[in-house]
C-alpha positions as CSV (number, residue, x, y, z in Angstrom):
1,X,-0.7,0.5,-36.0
2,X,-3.6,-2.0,-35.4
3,X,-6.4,-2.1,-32.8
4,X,-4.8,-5.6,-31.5
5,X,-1.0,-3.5,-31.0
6,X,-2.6,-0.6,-28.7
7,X,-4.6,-2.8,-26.4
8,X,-1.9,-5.0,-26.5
9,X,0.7,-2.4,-25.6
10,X,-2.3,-1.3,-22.9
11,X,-2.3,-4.8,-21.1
12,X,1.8,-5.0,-21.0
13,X,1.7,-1.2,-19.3
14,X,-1.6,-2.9,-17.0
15,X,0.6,-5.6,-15.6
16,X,3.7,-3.0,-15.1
17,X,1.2,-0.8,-13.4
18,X,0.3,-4.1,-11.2
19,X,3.8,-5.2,-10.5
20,X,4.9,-1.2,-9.2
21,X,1.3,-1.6,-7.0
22,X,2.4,-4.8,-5.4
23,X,5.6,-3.7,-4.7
24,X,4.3,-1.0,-2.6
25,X,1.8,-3.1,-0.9
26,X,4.5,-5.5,0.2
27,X,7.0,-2.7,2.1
28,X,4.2,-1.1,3.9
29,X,4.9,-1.0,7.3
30,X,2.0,-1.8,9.8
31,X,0.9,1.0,12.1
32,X,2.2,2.1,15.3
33,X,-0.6,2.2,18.0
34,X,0.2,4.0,21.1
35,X,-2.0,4.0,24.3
36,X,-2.1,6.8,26.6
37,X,-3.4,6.4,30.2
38,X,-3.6,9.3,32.3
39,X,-2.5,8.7,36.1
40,X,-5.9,9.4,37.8
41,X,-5.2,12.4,41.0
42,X,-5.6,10.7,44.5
43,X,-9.0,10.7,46.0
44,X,-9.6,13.3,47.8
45,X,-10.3,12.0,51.9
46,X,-11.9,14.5,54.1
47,X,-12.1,13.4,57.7
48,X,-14.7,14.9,60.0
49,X,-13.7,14.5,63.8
50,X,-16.4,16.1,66.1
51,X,-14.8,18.0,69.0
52,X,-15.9,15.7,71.6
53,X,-14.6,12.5,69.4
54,X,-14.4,9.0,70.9
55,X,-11.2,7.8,72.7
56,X,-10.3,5.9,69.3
57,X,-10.8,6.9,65.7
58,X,-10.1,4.2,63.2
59,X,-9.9,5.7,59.6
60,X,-9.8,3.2,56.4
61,X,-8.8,4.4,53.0
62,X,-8.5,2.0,50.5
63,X,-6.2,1.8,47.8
64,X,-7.5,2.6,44.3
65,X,-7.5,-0.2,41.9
66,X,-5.5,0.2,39.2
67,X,-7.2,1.3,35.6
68,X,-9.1,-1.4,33.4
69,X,-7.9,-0.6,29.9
70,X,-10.0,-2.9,27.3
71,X,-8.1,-2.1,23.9
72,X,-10.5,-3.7,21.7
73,X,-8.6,-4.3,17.9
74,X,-9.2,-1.4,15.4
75,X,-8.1,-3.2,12.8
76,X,-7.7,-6.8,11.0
77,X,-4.1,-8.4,11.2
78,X,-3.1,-7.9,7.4
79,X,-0.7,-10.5,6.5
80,X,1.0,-10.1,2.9
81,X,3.0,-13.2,1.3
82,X,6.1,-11.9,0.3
83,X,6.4,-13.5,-3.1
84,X,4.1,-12.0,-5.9
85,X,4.6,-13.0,-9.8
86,X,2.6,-11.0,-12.5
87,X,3.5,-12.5,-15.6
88,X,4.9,-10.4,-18.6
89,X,2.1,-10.4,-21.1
90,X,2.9,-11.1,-24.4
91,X,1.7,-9.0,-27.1
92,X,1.6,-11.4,-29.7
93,X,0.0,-13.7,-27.8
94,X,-3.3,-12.2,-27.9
95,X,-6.7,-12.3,-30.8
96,X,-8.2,-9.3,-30.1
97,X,-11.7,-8.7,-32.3
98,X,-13.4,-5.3,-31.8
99,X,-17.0,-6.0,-31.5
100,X,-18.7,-2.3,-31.4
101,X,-17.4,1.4,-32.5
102,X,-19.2,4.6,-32.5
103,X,-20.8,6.6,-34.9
104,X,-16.7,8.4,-35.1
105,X,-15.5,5.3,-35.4
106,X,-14.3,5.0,-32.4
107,X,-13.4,1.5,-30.2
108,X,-16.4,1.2,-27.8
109,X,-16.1,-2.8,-27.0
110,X,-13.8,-5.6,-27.9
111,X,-12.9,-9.2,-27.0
112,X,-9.5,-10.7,-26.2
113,X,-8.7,-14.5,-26.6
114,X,-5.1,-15.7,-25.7
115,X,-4.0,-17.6,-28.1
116,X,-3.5,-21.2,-27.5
């Protein structure tokens, strides 16, 4: 089997590989984010009326304002386009030159030029 057949056969498993990583990608749902707020207790009002206390007391407790809640965004919006085409790569459709081996004679670089 030649050099150009195994990378070949590497590039067409590449783009499977690809296509199977996309296709997860795509049916990822996006995260469910649920915010808790505790109810804060009722403020405690202690009222202090001397024995000898003036003919009218007046007493104001005012409401407590509702929580501010800033929820600042944890993460980006991720859109994904729905349509996604990796196309088959053809082996034959490759020159592939190997340009360096080791002292074993193993591959250690190459070049691949589509044919035209």
């Amino acid at each position: 089997m030649s050099d150009a057949s195994l990378i070949a056969g590497e590039i067409q498993d590449l783009a499977t590989s690809i296509g199977e990583v996309v296709a997860a990608v795509r049916d990822k749902k996006p995260p469910h984010v649920v915010v808790n707020v505790p109810e804060a207790p009722p403020a405690g009002v202690v009222v202090n009326v001397p024995e000898q206390a003036p003919p009218v007391v007046n007493v104001n407790v005012p409401e407590q304002a509702p929580p501010v809640v800033n929820v600042a965004a944890s993460a980006p919006v991720i859109e994904f386009k729905p349509q996604v085409t990796v196309p088959r790569s053809v082996p034959n459709a490759y020159d592939v030159r190997v340009t360096e081996r080791d002292q074993y004679g193993y591959i250690v670089a190459f070049t691949i030029v589509p044919r035209l």
